[in-house]
C-alpha positions as CSV (number, residue, x, y, z in Angstrom):
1,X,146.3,84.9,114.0
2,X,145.1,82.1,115.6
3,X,146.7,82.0,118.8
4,X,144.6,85.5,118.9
5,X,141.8,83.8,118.3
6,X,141.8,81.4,120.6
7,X,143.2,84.5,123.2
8,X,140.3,86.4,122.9
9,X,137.3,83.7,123.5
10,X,133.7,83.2,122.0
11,X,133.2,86.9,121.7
12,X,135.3,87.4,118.3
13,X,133.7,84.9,116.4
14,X,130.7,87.4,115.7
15,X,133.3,89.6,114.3
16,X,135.0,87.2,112.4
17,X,131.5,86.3,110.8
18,X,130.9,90.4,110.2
19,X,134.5,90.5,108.8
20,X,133.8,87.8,106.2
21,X,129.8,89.8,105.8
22,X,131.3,93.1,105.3
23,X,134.3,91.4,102.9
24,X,131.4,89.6,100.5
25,X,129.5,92.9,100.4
26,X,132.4,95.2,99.5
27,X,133.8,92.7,96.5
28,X,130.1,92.2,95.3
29,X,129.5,96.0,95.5
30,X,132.6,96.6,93.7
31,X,131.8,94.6,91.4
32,X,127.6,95.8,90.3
33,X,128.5,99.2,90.8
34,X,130.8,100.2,88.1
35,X,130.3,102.7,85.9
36,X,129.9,100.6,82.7
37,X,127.9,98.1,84.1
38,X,125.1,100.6,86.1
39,X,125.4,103.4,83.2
40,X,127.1,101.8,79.8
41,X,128.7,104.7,78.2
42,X,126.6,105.8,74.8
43,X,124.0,103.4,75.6
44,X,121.5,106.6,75.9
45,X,123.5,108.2,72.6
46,X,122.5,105.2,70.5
47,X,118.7,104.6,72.3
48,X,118.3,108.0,70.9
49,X,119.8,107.4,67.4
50,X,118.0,104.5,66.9
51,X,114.9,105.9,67.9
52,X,114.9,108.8,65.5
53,X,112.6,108.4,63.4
54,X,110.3,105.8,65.4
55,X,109.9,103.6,68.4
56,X,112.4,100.9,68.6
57,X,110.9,97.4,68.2
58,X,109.8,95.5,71.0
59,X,112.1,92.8,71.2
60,X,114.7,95.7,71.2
61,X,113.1,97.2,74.1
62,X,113.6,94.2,75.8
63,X,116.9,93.6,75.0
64,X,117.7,97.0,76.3
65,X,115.7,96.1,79.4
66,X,118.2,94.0,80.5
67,X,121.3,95.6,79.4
68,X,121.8,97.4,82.5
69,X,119.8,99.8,84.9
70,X,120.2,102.3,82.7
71,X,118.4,100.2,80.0
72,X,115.7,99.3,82.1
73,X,114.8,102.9,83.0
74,X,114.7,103.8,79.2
75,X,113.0,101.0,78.0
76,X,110.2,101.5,80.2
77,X,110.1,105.1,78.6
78,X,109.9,103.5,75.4
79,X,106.9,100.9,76.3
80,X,105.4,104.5,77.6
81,X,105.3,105.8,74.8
82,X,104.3,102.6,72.7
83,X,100.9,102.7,75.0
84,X,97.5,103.8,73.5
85,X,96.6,107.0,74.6
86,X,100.4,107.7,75.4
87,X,101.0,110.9,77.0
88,X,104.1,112.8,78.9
89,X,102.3,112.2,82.4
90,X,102.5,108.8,81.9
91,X,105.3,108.0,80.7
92,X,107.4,110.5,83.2
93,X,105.2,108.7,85.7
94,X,106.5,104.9,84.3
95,X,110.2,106.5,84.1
96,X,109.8,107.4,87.6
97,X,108.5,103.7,88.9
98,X,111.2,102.2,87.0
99,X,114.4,104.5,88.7
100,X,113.2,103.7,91.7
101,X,112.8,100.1,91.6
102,X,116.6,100.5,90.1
103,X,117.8,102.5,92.8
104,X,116.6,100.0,95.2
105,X,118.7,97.4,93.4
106,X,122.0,99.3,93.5
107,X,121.6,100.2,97.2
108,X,120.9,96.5,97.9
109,X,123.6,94.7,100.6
110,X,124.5,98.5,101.7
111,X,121.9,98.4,104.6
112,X,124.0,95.2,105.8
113,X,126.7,96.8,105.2
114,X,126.2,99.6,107.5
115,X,125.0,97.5,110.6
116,X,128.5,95.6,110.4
117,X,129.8,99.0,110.4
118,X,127.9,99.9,113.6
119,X,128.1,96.7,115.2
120,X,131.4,95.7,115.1
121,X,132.9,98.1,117.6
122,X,130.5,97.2,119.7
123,X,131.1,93.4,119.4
124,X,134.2,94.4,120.2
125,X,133.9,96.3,123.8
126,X,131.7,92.7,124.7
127,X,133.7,90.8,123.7
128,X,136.7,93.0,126.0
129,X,134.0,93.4,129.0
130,X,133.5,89.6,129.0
131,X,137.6,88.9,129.1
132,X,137.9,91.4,132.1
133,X,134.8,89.6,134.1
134,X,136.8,86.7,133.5
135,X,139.9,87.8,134.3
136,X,139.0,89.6,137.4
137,X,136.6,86.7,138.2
138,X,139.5,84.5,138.5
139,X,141.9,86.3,141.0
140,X,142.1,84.6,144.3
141,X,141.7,86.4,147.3
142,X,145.1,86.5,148.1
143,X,146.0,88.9,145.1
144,X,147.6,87.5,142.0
145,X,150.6,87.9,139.5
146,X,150.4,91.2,138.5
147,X,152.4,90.3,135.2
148,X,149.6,87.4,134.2
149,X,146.4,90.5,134.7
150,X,148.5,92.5,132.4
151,X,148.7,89.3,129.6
152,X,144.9,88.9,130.2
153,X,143.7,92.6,129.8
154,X,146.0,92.7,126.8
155,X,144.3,89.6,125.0
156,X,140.5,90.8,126.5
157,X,141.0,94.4,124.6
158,X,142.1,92.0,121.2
159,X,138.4,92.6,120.7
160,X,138.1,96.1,121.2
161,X,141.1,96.3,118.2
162,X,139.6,94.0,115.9
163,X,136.2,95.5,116.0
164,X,138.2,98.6,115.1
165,X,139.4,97.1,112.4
166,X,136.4,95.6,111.0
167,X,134.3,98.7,111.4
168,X,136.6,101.6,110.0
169,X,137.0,100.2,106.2
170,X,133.4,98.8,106.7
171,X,132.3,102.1,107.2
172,X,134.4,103.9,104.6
173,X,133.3,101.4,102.1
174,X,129.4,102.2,103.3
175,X,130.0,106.0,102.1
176,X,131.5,105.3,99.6
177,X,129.1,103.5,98.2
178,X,126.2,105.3,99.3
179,X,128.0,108.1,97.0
180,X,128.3,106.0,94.1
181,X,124.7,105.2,94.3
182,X,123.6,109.0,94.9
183,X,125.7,110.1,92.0
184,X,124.3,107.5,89.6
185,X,120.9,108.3,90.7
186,X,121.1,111.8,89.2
187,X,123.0,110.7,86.0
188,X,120.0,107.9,85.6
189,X,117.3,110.6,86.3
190,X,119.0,113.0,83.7
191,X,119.0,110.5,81.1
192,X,115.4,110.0,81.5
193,X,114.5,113.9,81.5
194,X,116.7,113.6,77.7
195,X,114.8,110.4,76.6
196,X,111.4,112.4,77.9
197,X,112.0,115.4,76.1
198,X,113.4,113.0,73.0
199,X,109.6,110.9,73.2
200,X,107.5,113.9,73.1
201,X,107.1,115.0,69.3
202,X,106.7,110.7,68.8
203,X,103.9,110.8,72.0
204,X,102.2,114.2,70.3
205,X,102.2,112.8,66.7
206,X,100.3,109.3,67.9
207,X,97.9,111.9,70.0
208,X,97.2,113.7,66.4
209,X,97.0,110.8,64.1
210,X,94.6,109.6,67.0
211,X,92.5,112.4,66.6
């Protein structure tokens, strides 16, 4: 691997610095964007059992805040409805704030990501147009071994391949993702529509005891 290295020049340590880029992203993404940890299973199950027969206290709202994304979009349903003069506009409206701050957290890195994807390949071809200026650079007038252009060509287009490399799983992982992150958006904004429609007989009995 090294001897590669040091065959294909300056050009392929940008790709050896998106290589190690793309390989932090993946693991981290891998890791935040598991099912239990974005949406805990019957974390919305018990949010509605315990909030049955009234609003859940507020250090429990807090607690559930930072349990996972999913928390934080229904406690800011709950602190809706805790608010004076409470309705469903407003607390739809807070739900709504809060998913998109939290889909703005899970798609965090995958920006990045994609650029390495992008970029790579054509790291790659200038880092293999830079070898054959300097191979071709270097032939005498006179003509040259036609065996030593060959071995020079062969290490210029190492960049070409490991750009390749680097952007094909880059950009598998980048979809993947980005359909993780899709899919968890609707199963977030369907757990707020439950917790909305849960809320509302609590939001129109403050409204009458109000009145």
């Amino acid at each position: 691997m090294l001897s590669i290295v040091e065959a294909a020049g300056w050009p392929i340590w940008p790709l050896i610095l998106c290589s190690i880029t793309a390989l932090a992203i993946v693991l981290e993404r891998l890791s935040s964007l598991r099912t239990p940890r974005v949406i805990p299973p019957r974390l919305l199950e018990e949010a509605l059992a315990v909030s049955a027969a009234a609003l859940p206290p507020p250090d429990t709202v807090d607690k559930l805040e930072h349990n996972s994304p999913l928390g934080a979009v229904l406690a800011a349903g709950f602190r809706a409805a805790r608010r004076p003069h409470a309705s469903m506009e407003s607390l739809r409206e807070d739900m709504e704030n809060s998913g998109r701050a939290v889909m703005h957290g899970l798609q965090r890195y995958l920006n990045a990501l994609g650029t390495v994807a992008s970029a790579a390949p054509l790291l790659g071809l200038l880092g293999t147009v830079v070898g054959l200026i300097e191979i071709f650079g270097s032939q005498t007038g006179g003509g040259g071994n036609p065996l030593l252009l060959a071995h020079g060509i062969s290490e210029a287009l190492y960049n070409t391949a490991f750009g390749l490399i680097i952007a094909v799983p880059s950009l598998m992982f980048y979809r993947y993702f980005r359909g993780r992150v899709d899919d968890f958006g609707i199963e977030l904004e369907q757990a707020a529509r439950r917790l909305a429609t849960h809320l509302q007989p609590h939001i129109e009995s403050g409204r009458a005891g109000r009145a």
